[in-house]
N, C-alpha and C positions, 0 to 999 in steps of 0.2 A: 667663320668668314664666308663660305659658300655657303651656307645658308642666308648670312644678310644681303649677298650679292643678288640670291634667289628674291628674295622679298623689294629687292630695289628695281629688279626687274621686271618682275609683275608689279610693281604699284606705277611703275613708267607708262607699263601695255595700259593697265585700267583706264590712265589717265589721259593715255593717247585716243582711245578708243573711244572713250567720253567724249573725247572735244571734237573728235571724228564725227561722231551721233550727234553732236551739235550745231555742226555747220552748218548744213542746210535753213536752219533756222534763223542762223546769222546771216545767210546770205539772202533770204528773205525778209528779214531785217534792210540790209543794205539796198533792196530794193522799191522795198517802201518811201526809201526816204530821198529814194534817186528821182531826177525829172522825168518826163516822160521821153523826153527828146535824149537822152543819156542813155537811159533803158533801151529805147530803139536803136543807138550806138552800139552797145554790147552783144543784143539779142540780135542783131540782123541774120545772124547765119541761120538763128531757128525760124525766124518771119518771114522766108520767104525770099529775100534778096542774095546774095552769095557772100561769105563773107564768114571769117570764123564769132562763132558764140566764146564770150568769155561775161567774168563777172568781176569785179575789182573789189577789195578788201573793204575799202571806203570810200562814196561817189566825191566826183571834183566839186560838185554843186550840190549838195544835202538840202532838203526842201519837205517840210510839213505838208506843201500843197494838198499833195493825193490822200492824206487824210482828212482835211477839210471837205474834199470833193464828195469823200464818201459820206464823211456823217452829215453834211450840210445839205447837198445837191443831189442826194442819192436815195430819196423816200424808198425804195423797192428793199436796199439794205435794211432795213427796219423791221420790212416785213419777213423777206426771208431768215431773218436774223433771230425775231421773237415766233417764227414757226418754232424754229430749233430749238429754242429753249423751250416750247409749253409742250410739244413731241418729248421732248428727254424729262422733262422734270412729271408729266402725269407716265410715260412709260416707267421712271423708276421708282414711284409712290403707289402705284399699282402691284409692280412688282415688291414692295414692303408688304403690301397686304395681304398678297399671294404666298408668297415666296416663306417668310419670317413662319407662319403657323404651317406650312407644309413641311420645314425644317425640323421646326419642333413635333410635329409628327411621325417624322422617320425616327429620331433619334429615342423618342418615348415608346414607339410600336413595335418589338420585338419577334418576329418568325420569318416564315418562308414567306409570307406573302407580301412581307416588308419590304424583306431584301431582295425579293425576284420585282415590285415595284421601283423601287430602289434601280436595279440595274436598268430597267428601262429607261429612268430618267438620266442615268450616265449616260446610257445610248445616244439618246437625243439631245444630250448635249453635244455627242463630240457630233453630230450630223450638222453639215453646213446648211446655210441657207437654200443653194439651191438646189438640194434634196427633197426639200419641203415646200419650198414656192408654190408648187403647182398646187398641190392641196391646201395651202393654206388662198391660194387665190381663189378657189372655185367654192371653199367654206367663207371667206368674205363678198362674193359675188352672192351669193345664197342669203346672205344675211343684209343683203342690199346698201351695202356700207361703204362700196368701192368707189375711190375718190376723193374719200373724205379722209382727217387726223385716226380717224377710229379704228380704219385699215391698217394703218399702223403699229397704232399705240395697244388694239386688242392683242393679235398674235406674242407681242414682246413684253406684254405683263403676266405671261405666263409660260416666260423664258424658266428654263432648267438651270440655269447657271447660279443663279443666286442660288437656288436650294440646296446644290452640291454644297456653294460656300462655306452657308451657314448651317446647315449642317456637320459641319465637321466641328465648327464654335461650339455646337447643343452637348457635340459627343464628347469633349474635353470637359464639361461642369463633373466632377467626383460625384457617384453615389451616396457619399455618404450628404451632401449639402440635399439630393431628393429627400433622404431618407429623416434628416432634420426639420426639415420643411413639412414633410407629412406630418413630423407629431403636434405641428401648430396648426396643421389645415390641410385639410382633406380636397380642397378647391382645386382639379387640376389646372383651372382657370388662372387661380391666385399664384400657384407652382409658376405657371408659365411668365405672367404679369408682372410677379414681383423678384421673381430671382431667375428664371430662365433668360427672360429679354435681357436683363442690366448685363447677366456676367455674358451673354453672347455680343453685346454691342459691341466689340470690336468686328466681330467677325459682320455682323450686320453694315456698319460702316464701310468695309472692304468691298461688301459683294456690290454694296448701291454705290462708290464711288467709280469702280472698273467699269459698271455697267455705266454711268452717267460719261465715261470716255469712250465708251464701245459707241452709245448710240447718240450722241453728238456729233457723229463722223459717219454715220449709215447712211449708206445710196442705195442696196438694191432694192429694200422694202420700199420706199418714197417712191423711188424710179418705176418701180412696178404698179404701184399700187394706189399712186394719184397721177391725174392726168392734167390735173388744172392750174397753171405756174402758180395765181395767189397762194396755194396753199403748201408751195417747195419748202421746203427748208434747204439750208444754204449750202449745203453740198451735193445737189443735186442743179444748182441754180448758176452757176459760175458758167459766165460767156463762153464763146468761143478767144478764142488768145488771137489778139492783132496789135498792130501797133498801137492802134488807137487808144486800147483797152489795158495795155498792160500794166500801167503802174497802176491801176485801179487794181487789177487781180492782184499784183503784189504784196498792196495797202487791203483788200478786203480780206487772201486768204491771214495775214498778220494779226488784223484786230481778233478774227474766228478761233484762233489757236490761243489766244491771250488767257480768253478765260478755262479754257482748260488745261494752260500753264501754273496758273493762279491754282486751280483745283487741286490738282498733282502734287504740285507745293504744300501744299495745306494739310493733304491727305497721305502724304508719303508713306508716313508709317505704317497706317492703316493696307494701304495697296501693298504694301510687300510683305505685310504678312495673310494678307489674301490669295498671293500668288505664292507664298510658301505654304498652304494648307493647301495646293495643287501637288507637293509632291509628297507629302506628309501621309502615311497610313493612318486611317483613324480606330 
């Protein structure tokens, strides 16, 4: 009996805390679809005027409009929009190429010099960005690149993080599937091609998904490291907040989260067993 009591209580907390973590999303939902003149209703205490901020469950007057405005009358959404995908999609295809054969090198190359490489690369992952900023700005200044997608997208294709991932994928294949493998083929090439890559694809998937939501959402590198708005990407790009503007930020940050709601969904499985090989000894 106290035991089931216990289980109907934590599956309450979970469930509460869920739809806790959820709302803000719903209530940018409800904002989207609110007028502008409604929005400036609610928000006046934060705009400047006096007066309390609240937000309502569901507007009196629900309206498509501020989505039209954006995808129809809004050419800059476009642009900063498809910045952010070809920034995210060559930073994490780069980091496939990087990343996948550096994995498979730690997990095949056995001594001290492995593993004393190795911890450096733990190191620098757990170092934040602005540990590193400075020297990576004055190696992209050097390389005459600053300004451009390249300042970017170079530093982050030779992120540390995938390699921990997948690495841990390499370290779970049994000795003995190497050691069958060998009596068919001496190719470390073929080892890696034909039977390392398949049975790590999960873990491959994991690390290129988490990074495709880490860096769809990056501001300091852009903000640092380009000066020229054509070339924002969209998180670095959002107006200042006024009346004028707000159901558009509403409706623009909405559409921006969509597709990495979409991703999330898709790739759930994969992402939670990439953040459970975070706690996992290998």
């Amino acid at each position: 009996m106290r035991d089931s009591m216990i289980k109907k209580v934590s599956y309450f907390l979970i469930v509460f805390v869920s739809v806790l973590s959820c709302f803000p999303v719903f209530l940018l939902l409800v904002g989207a679809i609110a007028s502008k003149e409604e929005l400036g209703l609610y928000l006046k205490g934060i705009l400047g005027d006096q007066g309390k901020a609240y937000m309502v469950i569901f507007p009196a007057f629900p309206t498509l409009q501020g989505f039209f405005e954006l995808l129809l009358d809004q050419p800059e959404f476009y642009v900063v929009f498809w910045n952010s995908v070809k920034l995210t999609f060559l930073i994490v295809a780069g980091q496939f190429v990087i990343s996948v054969p550096a994995a498979w090198g730690f997990s095949r190359w056995h001594g001290k010099a492995s593993s004393t490489l190795y911890y450096i690369y733990t190191v620098l992952m757990l170092l934040p960005f602005q540990v590193t900023m400075l020297s990576n700005y004055i190696v992209i200044d050097k390389l005459g690149i600053l300004d451009t997608h390249s300042a970017v997208i170079l530093p982050a294709v030779f992120s540390t993080f995938p390699v921990f991932i997948i690495y841990r994928y390499f370290c779970k294949i049994p000795k003995e599937l190497y050691e069958a493998f060998s009596l068919d083929s001496s190719s470390q090439f073929k080892l890696f091609w034909h039977m390392g890559l398949p049975l790590a694809m999960p873990g491959i998937k994991a690390a290129m998904l988490l990074n495709v939501i880490e860096y769809w959402n990056m501001v300091e590198q852009p903000l640092l490291f380009l000066k020229t708005p054509f070339l924002f990407p969209f998180s670095i790009y959002m107006p200042k907040v006024s009346k004028e503007n707000i159901s558009y930020i509403f409706v623009f940050s909405f559409v921006v989260l969509v597709p990495m709601a979409v991703i999330s969904y898709w790739g759930r499985d994969e992402i939670q067993g990439g953040i459970g090989t975070l706690v996992l000894k290998t």
